[in-house]
C-alpha positions, 0 to 999 in steps of 0.5 A: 203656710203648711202648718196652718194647712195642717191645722185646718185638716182635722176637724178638732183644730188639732194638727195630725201630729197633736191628734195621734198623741191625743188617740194614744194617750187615748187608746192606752187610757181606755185599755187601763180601764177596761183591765182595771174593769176586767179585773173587778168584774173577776172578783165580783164574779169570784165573791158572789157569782151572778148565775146561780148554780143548781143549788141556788146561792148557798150563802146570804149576804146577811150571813155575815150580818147574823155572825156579827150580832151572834158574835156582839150578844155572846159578849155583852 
């Protein structure tokens, strides 16, 4: 009768035991993410950053474009 009280007590059907386990793997699963998210966001600041400075961008993405043609038309 105490296990099936404990099951109706949460509003998911789980018992407070299966709940905690759900809310750890939970909360360990969102940290994961938000490091792997913190981490991106770093190198992308780090590759192009999104507020330019004084100058503005001081290079272009197509820079790479235009070396890869020059680099392609020198040896064709």
């Amino acid at each position: 009768m105490s296990d099936d009280l404990e099951r109706r007590s949460t509003l998911s059907g789980l018992s407070v035991g299966e709940a905690k386990e759900f809310n750890r793997i939970f909360v360990i699963s969102f940290c994961i993410f938000v490091a792997i998210a913190i981490v991106a966001h770093y190198l992308a600041w780090m590759w192009r950053p999104w507020l330019p400075g004084v100058h503005g961008y001081q290079t272009s993405m197509l820079d790479g474009v235009h070396m890869a043609r020059h680099l392609i038309s020198s040896y064709g």
